[in-house]
C-alpha positions in Angstrom: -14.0 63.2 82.3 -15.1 59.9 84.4 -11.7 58.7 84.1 -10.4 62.1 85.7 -12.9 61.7 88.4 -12.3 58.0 89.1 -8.7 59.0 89.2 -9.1 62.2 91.8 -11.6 59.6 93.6 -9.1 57.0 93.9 -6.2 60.0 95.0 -8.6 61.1 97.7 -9.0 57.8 99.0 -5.4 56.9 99.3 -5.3 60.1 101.0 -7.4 59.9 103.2 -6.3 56.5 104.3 -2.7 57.6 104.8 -4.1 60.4 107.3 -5.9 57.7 109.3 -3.4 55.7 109.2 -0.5 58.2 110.6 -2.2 58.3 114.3 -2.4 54.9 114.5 1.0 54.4 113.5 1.8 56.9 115.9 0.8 54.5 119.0 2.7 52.0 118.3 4.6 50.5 121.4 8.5 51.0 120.9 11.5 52.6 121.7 13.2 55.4 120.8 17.1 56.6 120.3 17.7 60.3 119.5 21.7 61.3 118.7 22.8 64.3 119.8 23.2 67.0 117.6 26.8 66.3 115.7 29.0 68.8 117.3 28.2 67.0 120.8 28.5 63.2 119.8 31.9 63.1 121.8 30.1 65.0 124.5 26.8 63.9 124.8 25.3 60.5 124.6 21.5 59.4 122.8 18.3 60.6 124.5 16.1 57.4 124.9 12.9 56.9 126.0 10.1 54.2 125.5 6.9 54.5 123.4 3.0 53.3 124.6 4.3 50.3 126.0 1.9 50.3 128.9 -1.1 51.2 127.2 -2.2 47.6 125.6 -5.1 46.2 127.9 -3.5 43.2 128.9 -0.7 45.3 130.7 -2.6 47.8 132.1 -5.3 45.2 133.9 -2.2 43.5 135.5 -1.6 47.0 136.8 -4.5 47.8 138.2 -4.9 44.3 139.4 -1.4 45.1 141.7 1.2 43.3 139.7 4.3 46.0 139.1 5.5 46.5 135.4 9.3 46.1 135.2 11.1 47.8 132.2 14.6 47.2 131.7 16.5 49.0 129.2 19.8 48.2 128.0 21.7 50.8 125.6 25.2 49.8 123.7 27.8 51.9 121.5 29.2 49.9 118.5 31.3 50.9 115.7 30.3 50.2 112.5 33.3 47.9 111.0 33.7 46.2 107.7 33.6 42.5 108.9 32.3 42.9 112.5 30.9 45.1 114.6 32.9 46.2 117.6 30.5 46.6 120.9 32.4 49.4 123.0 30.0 50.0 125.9 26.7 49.2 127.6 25.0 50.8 130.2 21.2 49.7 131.9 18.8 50.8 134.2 15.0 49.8 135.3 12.2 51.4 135.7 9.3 49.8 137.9 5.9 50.9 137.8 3.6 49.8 140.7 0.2 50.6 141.7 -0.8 50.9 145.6 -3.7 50.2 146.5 -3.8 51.7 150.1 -2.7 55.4 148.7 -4.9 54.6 145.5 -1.7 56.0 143.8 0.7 54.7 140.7 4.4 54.5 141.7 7.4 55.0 139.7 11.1 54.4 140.4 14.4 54.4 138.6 17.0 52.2 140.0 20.3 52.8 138.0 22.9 49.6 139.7 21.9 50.1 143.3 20.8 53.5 143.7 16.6 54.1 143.8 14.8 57.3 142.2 11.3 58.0 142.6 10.0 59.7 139.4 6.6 60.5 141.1 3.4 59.3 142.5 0.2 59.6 140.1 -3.7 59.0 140.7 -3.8 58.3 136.8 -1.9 55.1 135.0 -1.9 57.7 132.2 0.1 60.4 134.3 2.1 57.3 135.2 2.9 56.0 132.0 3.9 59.9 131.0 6.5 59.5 133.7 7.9 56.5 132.3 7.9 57.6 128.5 10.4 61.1 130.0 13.3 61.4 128.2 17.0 59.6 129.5 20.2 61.4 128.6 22.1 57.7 128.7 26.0 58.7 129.5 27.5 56.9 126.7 29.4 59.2 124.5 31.4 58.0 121.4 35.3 58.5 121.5 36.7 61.6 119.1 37.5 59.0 116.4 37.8 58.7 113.0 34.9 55.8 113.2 31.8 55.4 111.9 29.0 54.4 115.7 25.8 53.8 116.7 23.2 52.9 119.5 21.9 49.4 120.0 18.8 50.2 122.6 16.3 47.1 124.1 13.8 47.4 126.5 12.0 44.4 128.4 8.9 44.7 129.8 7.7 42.5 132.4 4.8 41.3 134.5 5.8 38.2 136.2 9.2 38.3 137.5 11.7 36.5 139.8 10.4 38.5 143.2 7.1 37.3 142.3 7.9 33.8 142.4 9.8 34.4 145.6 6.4 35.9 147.0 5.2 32.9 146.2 7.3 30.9 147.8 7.4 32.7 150.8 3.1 32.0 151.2 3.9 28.5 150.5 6.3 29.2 153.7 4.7 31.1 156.2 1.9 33.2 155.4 -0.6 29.8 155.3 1.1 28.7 158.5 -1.1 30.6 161.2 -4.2 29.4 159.1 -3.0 26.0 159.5 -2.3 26.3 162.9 -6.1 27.3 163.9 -4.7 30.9 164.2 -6.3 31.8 161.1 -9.7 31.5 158.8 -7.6 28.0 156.6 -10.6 28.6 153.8 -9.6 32.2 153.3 -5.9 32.1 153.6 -5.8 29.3 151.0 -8.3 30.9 149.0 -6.5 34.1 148.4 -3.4 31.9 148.3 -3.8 29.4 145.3 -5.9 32.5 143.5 -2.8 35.1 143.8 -0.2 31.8 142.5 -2.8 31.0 139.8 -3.0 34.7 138.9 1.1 35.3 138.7 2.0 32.6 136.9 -0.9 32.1 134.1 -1.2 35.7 134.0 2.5 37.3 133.6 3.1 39.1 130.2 6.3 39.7 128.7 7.0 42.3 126.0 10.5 43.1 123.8 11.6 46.0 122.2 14.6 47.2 119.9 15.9 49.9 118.1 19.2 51.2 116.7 20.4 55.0 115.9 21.5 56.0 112.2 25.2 55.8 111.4 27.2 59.1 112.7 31.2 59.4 112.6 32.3 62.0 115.4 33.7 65.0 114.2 37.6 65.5 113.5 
């Protein structure tokens, strides 16, 4: 009888444990690459979307602190060969999140090669982030072959990127010039200078993210 019940305990405490577990698992940052149902592999291409990856701390205090969030995605079709794999197409897009502080608002946009899509405005970085995890029906479709495919996705997320260091530069240039030239409080202007270039560039985060689809062969 005390083994039984050391054994039940044992199996309700590895239950238990699993069931805390799953929500936490569940929050994980990623990405994620549906196929299409199997009928429409030749007409439709993955639904792709990312996972929590702007709700670590260390992101969303750059946020509010008015550095943008840059996510770059990057989805590829490749057949699944004996020897090598055979990369057929790639497409990519961004998404830039941005917080304004003279609307007190969150920003999105989609830019997609050089065309610019606002996916919405939001008081909440939550709401925000929701915006960002929406589904993308990627236009990659996998030729009516007798080939076995799948998606290769990434996504980079980024803090600190090449337009901030050309902000930079451009204070260096001319924004501590009128301050220098008496038209300006120097004390402030460098202040809020050498605090902003101390901020981007010991602050930035980077984070990385990949996933790939099951096998599917498109139907006869």
């Amino acid at each position: 009888m005390m083994r039984r019940r050391a054994f039940l305990a044992v199996t309700l405490a590895a239950a238990l444990g699993s069931l805390s577990a799953t929500p936490l698992a569940a929050q994980r940052p990623g990405l994620v690459v549906q196929l299409p149902p199997a009928a429409r592999v030749t007409q439709d291409g993955p639904l792709v979307h990312a996972r929590n990856v702007l709700t670590d701390a260390r992101m969303r205090e750059l946020l509010e602190a008015g550095f943008p969030a840059r996510l770059r995605y990057r989805v590829e079709l490749w057949s699944d060969e004996r020897f090598t794999d055979e990369l057929h197409r790639a497409v990519e897009w961004e998404v830039l999140v941005r917080w304004r502080g003279t609307d007190q608002r969150y920003e999105v946009s989609q830019r997609v090669g050089d065309r610019v899509l606002s996916l919405g405005s939001f008081q909440r970085v939550d709401d925000a982030e929701a915006a960002v995890e929406r589904p993308l029906r990627v236009p990659i479709v996998s030729p009516a072959r007798n080939r076995r495919y799948y998606y290769q996705a990434s996504l980079e997320v980024r803090t600190l990127s090449v337009s901030d260091l050309d902000e930079v530069n451009a204070w260096l240039r001319g924004e501590l010039t009128p301050a220098v030239r008496g038209q300006g409080n120097p004390g402030t202007a460098l202040t809020r200078g050498l605090r902003s270039l101390t901020t981007r560039l010991l602050g930035g985060e980077r984070r990385e993210y990949s996933t790939r689809s099951s096998v599917f062969r498109p139907p006869r």
